[in-house]
gemmi code that builds the backbone of each chain (N, CA, C; Angstrom):
import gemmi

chains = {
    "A": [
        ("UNK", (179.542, 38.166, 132.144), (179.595, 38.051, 130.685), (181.057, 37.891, 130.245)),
        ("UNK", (181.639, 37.053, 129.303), (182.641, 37.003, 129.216), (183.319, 37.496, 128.221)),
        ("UNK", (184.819, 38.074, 128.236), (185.566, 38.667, 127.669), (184.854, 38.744, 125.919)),
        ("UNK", (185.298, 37.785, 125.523), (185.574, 37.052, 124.479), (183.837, 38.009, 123.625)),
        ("UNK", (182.678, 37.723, 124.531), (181.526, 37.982, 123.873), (181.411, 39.486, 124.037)),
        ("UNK", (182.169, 40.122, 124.945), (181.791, 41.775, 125.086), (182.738, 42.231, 123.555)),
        ("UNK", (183.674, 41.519, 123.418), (184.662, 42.184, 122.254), (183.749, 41.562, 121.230)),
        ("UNK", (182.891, 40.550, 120.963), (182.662, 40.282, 119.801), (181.507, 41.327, 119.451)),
        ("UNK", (180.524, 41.670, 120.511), (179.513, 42.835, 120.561), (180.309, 44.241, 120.356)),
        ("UNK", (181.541, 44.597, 120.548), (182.060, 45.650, 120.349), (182.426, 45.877, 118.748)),
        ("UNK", (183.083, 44.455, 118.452), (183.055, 44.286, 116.976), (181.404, 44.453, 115.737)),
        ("UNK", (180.552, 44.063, 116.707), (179.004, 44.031, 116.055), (179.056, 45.317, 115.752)),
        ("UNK", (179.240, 46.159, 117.309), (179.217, 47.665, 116.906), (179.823, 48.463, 115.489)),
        ("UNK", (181.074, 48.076, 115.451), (181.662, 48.622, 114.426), (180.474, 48.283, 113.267)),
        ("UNK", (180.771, 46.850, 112.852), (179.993, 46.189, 111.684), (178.962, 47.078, 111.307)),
        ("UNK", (177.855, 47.370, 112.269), (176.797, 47.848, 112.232), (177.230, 49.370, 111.764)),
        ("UNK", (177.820, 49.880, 112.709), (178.477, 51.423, 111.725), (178.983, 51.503, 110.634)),
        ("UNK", (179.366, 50.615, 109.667), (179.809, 50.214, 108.627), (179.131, 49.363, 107.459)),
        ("UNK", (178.007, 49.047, 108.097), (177.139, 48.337, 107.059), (176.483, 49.121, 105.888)),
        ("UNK", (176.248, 48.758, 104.840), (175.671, 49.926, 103.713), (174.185, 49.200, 103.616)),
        ("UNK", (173.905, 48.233, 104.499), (172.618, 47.985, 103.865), (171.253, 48.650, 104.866)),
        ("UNK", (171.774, 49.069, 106.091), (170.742, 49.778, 107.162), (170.829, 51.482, 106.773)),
        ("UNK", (169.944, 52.306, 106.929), (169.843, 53.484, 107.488), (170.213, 53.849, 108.494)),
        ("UNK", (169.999, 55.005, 108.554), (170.451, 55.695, 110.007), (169.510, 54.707, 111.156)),
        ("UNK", (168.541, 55.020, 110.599), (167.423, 54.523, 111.886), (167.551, 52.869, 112.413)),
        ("UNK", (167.556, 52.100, 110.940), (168.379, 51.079, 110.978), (169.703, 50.421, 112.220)),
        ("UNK", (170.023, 51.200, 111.774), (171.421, 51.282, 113.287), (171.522, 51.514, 114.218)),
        ("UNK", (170.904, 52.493, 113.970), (170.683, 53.509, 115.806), (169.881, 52.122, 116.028)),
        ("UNK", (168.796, 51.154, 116.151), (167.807, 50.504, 116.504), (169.401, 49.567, 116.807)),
        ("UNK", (169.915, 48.975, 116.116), (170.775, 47.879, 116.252), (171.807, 48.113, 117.556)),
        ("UNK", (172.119, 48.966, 117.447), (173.391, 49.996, 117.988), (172.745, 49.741, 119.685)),
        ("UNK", (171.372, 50.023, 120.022), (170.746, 50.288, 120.752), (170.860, 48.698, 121.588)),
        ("UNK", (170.376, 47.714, 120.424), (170.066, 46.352, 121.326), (171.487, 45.764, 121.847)),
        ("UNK", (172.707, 46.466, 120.843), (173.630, 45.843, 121.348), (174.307, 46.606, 122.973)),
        ("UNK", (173.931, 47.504, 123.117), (174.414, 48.490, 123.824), (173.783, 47.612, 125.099)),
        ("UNK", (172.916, 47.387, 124.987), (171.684, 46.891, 126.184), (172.498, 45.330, 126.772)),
        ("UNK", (172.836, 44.774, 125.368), (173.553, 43.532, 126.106), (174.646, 43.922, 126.883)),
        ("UNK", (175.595, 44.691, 125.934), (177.002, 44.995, 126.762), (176.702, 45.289, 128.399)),
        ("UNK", (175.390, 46.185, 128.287), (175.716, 46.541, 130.005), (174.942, 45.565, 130.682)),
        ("UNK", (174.798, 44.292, 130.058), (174.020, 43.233, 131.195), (174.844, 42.346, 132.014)),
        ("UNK", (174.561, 41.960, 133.097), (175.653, 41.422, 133.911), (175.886, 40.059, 133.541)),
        ("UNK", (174.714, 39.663, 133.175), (174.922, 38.289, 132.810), (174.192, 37.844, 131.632)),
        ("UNK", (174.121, 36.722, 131.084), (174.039, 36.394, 129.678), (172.166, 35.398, 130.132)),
        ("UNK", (171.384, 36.056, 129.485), (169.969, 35.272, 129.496), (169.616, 34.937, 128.207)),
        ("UNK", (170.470, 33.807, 128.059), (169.953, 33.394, 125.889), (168.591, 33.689, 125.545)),
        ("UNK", (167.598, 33.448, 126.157), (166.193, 33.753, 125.740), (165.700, 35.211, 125.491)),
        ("UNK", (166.382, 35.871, 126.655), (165.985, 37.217, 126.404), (167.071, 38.364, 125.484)),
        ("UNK", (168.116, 37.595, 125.112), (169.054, 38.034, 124.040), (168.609, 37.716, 122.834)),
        ("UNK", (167.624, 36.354, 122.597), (167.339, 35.842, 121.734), (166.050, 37.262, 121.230)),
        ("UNK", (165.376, 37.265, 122.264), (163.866, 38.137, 122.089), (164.223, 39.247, 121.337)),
        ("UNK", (165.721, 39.910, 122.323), (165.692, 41.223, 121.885), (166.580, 41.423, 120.267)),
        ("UNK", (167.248, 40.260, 120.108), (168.027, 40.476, 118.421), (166.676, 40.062, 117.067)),
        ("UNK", (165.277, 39.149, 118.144), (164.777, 38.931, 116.791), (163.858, 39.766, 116.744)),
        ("UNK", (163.864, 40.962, 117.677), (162.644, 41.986, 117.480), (163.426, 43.111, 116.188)),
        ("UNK", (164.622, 42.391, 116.006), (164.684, 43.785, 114.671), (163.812, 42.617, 113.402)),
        ("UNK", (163.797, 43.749, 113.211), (162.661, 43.346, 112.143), (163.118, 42.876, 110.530)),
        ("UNK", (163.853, 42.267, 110.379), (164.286, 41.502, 109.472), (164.467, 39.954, 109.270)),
        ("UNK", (163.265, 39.697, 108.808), (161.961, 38.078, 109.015), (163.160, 37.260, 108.561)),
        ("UNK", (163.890, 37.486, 107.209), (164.449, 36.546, 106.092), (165.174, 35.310, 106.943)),
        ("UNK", (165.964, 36.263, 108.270), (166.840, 35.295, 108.647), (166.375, 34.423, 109.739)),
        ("UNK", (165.108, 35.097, 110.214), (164.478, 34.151, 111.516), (164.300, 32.399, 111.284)),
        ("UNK", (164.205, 32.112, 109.781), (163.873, 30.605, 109.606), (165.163, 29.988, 109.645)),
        ("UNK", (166.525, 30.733, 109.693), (168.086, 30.073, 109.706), (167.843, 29.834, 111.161)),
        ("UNK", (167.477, 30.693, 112.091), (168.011, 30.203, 113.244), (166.260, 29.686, 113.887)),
        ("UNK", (165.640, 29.102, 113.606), (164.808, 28.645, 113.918), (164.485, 27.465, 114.685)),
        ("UNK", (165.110, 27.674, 115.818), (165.402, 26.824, 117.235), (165.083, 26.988, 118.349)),
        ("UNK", (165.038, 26.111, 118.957), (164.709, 26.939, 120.312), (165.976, 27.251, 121.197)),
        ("UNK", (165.299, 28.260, 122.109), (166.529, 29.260, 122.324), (167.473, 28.981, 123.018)),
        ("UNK", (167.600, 28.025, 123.981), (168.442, 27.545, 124.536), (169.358, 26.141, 124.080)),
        ("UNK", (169.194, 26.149, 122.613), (170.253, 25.628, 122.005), (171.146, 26.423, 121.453)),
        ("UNK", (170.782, 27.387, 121.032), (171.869, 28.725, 120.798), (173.006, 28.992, 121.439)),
        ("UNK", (174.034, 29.130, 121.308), (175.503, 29.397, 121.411), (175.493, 30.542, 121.349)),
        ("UNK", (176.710, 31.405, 122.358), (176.888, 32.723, 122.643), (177.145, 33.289, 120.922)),
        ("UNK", (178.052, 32.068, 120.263), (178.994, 32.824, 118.794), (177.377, 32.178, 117.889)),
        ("UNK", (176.484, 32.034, 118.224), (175.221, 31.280, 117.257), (174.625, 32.527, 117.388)),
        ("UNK", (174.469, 33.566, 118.749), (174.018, 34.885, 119.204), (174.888, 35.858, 117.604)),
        ("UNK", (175.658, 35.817, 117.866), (176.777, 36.599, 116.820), (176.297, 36.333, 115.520)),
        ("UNK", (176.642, 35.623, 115.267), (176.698, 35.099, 113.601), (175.382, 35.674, 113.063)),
        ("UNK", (174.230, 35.308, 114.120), (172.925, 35.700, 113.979), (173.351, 37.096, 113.695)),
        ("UNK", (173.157, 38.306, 114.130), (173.223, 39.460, 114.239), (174.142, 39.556, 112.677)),
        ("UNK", (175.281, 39.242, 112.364), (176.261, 39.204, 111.082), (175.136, 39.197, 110.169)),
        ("UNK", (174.358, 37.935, 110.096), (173.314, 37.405, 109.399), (172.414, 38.620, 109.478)),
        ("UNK", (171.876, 39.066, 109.812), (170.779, 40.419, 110.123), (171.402, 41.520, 109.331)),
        ("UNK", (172.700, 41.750, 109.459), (173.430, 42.548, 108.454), (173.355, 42.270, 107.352)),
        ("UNK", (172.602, 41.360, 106.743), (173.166, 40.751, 105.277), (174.363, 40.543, 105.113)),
        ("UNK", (175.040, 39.808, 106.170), (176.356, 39.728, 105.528), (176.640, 37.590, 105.299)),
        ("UNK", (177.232, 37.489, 104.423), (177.151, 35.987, 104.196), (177.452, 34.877, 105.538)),
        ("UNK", (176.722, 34.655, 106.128), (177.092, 33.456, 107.050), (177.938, 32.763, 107.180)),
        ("UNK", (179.414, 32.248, 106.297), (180.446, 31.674, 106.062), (181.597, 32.976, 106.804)),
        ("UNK", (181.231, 34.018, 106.440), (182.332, 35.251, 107.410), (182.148, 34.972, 109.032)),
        ("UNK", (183.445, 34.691, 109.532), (183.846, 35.168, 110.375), (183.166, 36.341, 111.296)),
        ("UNK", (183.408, 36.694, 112.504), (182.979, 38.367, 112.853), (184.354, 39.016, 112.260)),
        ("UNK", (185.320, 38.354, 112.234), (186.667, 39.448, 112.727), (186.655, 39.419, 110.994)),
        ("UNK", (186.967, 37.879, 109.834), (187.204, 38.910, 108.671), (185.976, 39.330, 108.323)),
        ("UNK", (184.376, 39.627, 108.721), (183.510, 40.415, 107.732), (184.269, 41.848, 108.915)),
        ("UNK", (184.259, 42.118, 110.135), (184.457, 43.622, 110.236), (185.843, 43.876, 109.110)),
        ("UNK", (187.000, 42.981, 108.913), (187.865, 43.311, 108.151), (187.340, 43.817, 107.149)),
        ("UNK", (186.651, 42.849, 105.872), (185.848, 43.135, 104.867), (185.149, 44.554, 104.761)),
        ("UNK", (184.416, 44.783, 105.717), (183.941, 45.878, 105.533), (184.767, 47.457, 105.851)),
        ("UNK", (185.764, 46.845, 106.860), (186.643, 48.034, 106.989), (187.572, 48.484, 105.663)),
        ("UNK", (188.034, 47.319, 105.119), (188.626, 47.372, 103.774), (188.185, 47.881, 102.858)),
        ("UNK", (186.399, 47.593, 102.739), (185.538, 47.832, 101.540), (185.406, 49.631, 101.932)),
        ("UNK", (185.171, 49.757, 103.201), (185.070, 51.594, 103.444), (185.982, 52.277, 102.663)),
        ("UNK", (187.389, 51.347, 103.393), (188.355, 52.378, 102.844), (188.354, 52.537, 101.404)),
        ("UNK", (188.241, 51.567, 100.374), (188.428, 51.699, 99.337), (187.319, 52.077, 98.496)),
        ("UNK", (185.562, 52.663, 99.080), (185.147, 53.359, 98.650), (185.659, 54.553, 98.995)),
        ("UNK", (186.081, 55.235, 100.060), (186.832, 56.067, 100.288), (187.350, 56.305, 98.872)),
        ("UNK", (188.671, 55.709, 99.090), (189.931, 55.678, 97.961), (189.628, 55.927, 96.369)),
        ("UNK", (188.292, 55.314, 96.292), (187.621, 55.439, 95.262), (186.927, 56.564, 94.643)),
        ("UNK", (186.216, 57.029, 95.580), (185.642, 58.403, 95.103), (186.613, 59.505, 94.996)),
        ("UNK", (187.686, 59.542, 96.112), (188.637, 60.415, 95.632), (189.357, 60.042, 94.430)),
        ("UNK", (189.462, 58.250, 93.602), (189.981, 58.647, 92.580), (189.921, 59.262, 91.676)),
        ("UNK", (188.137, 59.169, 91.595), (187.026, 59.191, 90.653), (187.459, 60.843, 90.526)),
        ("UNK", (187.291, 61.262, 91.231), (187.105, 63.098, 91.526), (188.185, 63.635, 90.869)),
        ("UNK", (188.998, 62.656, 91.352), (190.701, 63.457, 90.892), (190.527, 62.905, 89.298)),
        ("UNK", (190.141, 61.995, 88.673), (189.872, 62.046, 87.133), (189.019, 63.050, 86.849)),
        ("UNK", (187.824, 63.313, 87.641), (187.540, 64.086, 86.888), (187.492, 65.685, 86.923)),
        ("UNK", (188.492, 65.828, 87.765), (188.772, 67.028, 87.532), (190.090, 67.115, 86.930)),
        ("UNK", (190.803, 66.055, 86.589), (191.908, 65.813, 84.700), (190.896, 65.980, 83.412)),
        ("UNK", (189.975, 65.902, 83.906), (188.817, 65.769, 82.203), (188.319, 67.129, 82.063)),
        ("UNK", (188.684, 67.882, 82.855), (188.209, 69.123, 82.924), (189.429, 70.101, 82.128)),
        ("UNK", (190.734, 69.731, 82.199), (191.966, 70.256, 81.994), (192.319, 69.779, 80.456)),
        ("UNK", (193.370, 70.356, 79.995), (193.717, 69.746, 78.694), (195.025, 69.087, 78.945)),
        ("UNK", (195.114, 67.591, 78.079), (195.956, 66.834, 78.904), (196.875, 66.401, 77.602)),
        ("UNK", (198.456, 66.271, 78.114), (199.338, 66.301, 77.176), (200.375, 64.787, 77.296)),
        ("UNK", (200.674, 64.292, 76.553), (201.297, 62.981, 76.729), (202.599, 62.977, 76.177)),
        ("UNK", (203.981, 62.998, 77.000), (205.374, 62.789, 76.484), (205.491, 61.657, 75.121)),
        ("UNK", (206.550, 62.182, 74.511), (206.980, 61.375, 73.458), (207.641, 59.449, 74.105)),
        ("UNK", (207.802, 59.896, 75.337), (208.787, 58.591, 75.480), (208.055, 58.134, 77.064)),
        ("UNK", (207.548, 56.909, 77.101), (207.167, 56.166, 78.126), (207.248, 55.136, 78.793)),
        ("UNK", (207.217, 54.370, 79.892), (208.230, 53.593, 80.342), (206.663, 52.117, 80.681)),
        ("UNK", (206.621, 51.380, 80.288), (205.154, 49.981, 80.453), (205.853, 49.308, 80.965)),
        ("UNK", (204.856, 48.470, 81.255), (205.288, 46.942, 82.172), (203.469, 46.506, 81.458)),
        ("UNK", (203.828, 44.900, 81.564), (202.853, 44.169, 81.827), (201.951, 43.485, 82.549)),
        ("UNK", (200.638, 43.565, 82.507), (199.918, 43.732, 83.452), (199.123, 42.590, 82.725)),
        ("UNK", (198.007, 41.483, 83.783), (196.958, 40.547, 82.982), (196.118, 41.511, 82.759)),
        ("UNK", (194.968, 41.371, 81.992), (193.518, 41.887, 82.350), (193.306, 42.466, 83.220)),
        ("UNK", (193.102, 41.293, 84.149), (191.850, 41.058, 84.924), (192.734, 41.616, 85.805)),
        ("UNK", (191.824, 42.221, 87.279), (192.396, 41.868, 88.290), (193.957, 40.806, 89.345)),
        ("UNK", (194.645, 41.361, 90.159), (195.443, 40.086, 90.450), (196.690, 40.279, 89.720)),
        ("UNK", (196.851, 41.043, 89.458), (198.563, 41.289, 88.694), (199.626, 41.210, 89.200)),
        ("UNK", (200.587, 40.344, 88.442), (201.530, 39.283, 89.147), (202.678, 40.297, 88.929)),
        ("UNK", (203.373, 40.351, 90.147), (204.869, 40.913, 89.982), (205.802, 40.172, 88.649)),
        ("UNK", (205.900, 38.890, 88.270), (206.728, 38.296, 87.226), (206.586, 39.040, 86.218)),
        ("UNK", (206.042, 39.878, 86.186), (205.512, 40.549, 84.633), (207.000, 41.298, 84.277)),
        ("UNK", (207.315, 41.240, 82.831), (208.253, 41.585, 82.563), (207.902, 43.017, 82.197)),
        ("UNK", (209.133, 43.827, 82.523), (209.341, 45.258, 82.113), (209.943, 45.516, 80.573)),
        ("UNK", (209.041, 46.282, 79.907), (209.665, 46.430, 78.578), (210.544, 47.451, 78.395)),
        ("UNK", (211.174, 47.941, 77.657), (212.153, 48.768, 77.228), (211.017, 49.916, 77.294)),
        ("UNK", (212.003, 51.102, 77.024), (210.460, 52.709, 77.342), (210.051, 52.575, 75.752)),
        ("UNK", (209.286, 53.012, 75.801), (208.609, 53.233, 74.104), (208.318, 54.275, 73.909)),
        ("UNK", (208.350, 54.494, 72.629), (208.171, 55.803, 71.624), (206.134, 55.997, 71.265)),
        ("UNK", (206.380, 57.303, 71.624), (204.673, 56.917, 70.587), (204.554, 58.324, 69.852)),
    ],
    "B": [
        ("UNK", (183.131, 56.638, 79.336), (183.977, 55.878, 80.915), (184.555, 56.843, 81.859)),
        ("UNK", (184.219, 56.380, 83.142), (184.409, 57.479, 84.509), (186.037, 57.400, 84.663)),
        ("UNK", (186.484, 56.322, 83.901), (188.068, 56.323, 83.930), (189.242, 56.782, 83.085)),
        ("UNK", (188.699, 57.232, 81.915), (189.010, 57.384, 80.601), (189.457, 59.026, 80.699)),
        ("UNK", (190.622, 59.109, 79.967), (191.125, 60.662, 79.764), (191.500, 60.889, 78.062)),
        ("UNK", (191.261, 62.101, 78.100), (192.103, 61.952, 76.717), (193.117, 62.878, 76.722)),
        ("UNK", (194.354, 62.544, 75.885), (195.635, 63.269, 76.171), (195.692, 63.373, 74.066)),
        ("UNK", (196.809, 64.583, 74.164), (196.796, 64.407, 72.935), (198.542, 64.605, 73.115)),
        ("UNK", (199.150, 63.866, 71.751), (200.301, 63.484, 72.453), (201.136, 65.112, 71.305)),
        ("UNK", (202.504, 64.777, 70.907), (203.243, 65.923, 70.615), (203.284, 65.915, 69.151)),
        ("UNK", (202.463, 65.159, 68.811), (201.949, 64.895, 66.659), (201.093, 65.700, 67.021)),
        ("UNK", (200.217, 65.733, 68.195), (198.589, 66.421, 67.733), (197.738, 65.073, 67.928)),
        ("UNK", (198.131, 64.075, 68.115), (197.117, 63.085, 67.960), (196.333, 62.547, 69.200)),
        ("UNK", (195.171, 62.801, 69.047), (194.474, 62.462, 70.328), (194.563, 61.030, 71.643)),
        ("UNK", (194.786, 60.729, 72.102), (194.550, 59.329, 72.455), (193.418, 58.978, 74.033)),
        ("UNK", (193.108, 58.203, 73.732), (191.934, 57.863, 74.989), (192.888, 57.188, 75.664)),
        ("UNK", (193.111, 57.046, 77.166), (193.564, 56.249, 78.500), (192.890, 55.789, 79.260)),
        ("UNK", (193.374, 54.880, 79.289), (192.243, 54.533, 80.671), (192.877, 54.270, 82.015)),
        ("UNK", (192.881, 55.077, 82.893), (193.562, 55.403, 84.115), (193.436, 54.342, 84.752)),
        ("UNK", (194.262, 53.188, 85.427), (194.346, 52.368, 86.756), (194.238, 52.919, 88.252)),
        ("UNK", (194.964, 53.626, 88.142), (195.737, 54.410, 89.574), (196.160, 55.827, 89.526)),
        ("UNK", (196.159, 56.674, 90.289), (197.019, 57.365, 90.162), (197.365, 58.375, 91.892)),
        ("UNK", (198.734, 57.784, 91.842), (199.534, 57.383, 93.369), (200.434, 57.988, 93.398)),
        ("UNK", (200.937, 58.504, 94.798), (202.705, 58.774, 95.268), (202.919, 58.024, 95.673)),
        ("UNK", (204.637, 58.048, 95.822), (205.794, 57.079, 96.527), (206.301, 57.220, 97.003)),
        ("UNK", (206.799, 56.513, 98.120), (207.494, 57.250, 99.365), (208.931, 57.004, 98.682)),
        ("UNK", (209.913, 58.394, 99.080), (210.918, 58.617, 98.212), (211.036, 59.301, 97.285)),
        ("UNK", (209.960, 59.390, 96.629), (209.680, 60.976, 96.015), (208.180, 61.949, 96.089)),
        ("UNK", (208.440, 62.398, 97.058), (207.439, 63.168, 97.645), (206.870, 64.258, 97.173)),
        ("UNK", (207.723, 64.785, 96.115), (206.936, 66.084, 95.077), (206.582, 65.355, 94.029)),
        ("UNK", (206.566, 64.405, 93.591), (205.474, 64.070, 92.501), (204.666, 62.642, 92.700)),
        ("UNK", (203.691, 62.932, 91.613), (202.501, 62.311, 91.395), (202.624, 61.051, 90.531)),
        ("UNK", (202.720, 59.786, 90.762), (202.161, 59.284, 89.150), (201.027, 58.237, 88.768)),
        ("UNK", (201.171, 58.354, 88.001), (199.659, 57.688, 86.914), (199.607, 56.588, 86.280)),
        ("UNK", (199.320, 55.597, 86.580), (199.288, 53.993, 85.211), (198.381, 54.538, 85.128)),
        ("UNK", (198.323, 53.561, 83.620), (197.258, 53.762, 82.819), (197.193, 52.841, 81.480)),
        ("UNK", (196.850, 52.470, 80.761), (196.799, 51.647, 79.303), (196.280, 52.730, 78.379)),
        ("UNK", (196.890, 51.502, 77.086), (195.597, 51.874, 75.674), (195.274, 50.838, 75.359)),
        ("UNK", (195.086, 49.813, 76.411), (194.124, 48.269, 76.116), (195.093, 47.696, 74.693)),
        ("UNK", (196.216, 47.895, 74.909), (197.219, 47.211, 73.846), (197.460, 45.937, 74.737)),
        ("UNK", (196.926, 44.908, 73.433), (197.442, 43.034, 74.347), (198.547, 43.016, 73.998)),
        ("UNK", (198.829, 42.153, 74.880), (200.647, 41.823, 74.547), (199.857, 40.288, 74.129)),
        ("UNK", (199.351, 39.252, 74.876), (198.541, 37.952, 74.295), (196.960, 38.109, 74.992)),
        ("UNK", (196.556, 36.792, 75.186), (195.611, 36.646, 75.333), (194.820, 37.298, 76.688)),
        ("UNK", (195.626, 37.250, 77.645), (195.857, 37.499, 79.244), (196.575, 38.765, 79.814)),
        ("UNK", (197.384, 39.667, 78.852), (198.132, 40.700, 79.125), (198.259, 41.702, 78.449)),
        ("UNK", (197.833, 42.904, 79.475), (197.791, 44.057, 78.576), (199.190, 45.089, 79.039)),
        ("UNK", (199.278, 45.899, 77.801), (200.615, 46.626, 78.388), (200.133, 48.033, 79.140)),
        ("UNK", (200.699, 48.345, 80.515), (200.682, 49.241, 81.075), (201.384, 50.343, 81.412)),
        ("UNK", (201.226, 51.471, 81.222), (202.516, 52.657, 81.026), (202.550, 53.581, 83.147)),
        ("UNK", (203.563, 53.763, 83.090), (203.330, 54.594, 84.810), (204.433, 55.835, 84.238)),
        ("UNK", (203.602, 57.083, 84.240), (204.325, 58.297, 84.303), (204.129, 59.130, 85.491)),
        ("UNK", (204.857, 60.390, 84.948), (204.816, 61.331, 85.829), (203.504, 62.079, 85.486)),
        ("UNK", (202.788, 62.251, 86.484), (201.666, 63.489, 86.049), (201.879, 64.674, 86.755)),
        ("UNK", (202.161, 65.590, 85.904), (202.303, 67.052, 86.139), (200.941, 67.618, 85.979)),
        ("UNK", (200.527, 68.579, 87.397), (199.342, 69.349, 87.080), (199.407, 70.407, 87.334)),
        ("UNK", (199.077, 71.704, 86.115), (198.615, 72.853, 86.719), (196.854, 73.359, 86.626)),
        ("UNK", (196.649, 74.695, 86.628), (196.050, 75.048, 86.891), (194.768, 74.353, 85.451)),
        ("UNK", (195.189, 74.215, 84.413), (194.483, 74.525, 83.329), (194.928, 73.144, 82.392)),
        ("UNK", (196.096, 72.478, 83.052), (196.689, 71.303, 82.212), (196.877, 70.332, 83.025)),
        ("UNK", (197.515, 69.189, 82.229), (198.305, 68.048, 82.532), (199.444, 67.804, 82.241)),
        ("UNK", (200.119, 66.776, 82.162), (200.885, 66.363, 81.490), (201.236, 64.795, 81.727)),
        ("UNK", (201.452, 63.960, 81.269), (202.236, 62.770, 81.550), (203.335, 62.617, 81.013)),
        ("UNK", (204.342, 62.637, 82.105), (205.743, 62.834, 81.647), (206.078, 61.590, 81.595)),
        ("UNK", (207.218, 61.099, 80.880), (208.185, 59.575, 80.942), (208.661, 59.928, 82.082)),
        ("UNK", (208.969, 58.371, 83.241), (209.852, 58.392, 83.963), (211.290, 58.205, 83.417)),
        ("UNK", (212.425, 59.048, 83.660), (213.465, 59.054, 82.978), (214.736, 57.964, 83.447)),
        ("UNK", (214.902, 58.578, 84.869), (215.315, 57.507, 85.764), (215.065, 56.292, 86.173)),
        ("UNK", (216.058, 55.276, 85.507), (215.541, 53.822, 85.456), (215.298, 53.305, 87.328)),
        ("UNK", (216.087, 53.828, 87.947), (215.890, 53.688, 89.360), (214.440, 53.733, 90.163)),
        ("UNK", (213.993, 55.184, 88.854), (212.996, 55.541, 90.204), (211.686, 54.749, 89.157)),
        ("UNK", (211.886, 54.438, 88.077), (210.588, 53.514, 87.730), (210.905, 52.161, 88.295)),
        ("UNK", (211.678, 51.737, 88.434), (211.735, 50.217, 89.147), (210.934, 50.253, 90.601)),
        ("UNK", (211.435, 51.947, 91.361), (210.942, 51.589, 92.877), (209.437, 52.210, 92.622)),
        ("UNK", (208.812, 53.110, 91.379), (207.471, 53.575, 91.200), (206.669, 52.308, 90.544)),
        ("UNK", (207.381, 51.467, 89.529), (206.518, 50.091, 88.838), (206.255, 48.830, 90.484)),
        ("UNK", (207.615, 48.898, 91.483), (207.150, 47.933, 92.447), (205.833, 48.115, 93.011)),
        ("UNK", (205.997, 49.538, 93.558), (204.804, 50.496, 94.424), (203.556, 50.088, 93.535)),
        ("UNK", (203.449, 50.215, 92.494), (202.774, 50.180, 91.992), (201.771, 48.387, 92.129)),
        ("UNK", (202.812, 47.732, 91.770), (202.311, 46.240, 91.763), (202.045, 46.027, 93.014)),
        ("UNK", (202.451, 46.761, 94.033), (202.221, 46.322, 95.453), (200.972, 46.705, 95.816)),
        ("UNK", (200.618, 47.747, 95.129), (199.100, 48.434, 95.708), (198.009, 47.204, 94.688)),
        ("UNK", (198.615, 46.967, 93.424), (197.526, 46.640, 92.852), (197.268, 44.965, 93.261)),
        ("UNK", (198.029, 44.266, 94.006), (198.204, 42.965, 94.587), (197.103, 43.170, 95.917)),
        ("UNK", (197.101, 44.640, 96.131), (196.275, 44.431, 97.570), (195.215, 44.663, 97.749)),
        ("UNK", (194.276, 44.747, 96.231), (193.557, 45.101, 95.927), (192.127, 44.302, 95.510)),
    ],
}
model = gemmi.Model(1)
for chain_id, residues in chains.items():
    chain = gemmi.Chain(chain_id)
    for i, (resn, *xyz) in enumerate(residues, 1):
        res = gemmi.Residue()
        res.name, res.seqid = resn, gemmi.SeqId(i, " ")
        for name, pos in zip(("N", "CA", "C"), xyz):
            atom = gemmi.Atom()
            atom.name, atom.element = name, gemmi.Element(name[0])
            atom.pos, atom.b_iso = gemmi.Position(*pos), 0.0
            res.add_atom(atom)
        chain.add_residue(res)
    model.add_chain(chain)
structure = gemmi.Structure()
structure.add_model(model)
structure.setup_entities()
């Protein structure tokens, strides 16, 4: 089996530990088929094919609806990505990015959340003199933004 | 709003915030600080954003002005740097 496909199954692994759309049981089942490839000596597309379309998620069986020995080791992959619900245009390496990113910053998130609201709990006091910058709206805020003088309020 | 604080400033007058962030910086390691707005446009595309000090104790807050023009230049970069990576 070659390099290249044991790291991309190692990467599945992660994915799969990181996905928000499976359950526990969900995974452990996934976790399981991938485990089974890693320790195979050699690569049998048909019976890799059998064992990724016995998880039971129909939606994506009509994308890869071929026969099995036209399948590609990274056609094996993408499939499985695809089983994740994750968009077919990702990569393996940026959706594990994506999702490693997206962890952290639910992470990051709930602790912000928490830490507001345990300020809403407190009584909160605001200096006479404060220092802004400009920011767009939206998302994406450009360093050029000019710094204003501190202001009074 | 799960983001929203209210501070009341040194008139007595209440004001709603709405928190962006609130981060340390390497370089000053005992304090905390906080952007935040009052959804004031500057135009169509830009709103103005304030970054203080937040002091917390047990029972309060505070948002202090940064005083030192130094250390808001290297707390406003930090700042744009996190929110660029976002």
């Amino acid at each position: 089996m070659n390099e290249n496909f044991l790291s991309d199954l190692s990467k599945l692994e992660r994915i799969v530990s990181l996905s928000l759309d499976m359950d526990a049981k969900q995974k452990g089942e996934v976790l399981d088929r991938i485990n089974a490839l890693k320790s195979k000596s050699g690569i049998d597309i048909s019976e890799l094919i059998d064992r990724l379309t016995n998880i039971n998620i129909s939606t994506y069986n009509a994308i890869f609806d071929k026969k099995a020995d036209k399948l590609t080791k990274s056609n094996i992959v993408n499939y499985v990505v695809l089983m994740l619900n994750l968009k077919g245009s990702r990569t393996i390496d940026n959706t594990l990015a994506f999702l490693e990113n997206f962890n952290a910053n639910i992470h990051k998130r709930s602790s912000y959340l928490q830490r507001i609201q345990g300020l809403k709990e407190k009584k909160g006091l605001i200096g006479v003199r404060q220092r802004s910058c400009v920011v767009p709206k939206k998302n994406g805020f450009e360093k050029r933004r000019v710094e204003v003088e501190p202001v009074f309020r | 709003m799960e983001n929203e604080l209210v501070v009341s400033g040194e008139n007595g007058i209440k004001y709603t915030i709405k928190v962006i962030d609130i981060f340390t910086v390497e370089g000053y390691p005992d304090k905390e600080y906080i952007a935040y707005t009052f959804e004031e446009p500057i135009d169509e595309e830009n709103i103005k954003a304030y970054i203080s000090i937040l002091k917390e104790t047990e029972t309060d807050f505070a948002l202090l002005g940064i005083s030192d023009k130094e250390e808001f230049e290297v707390v406003k970069n930090s700042f744009f740097n996190m929110v660029d990576e976002k």
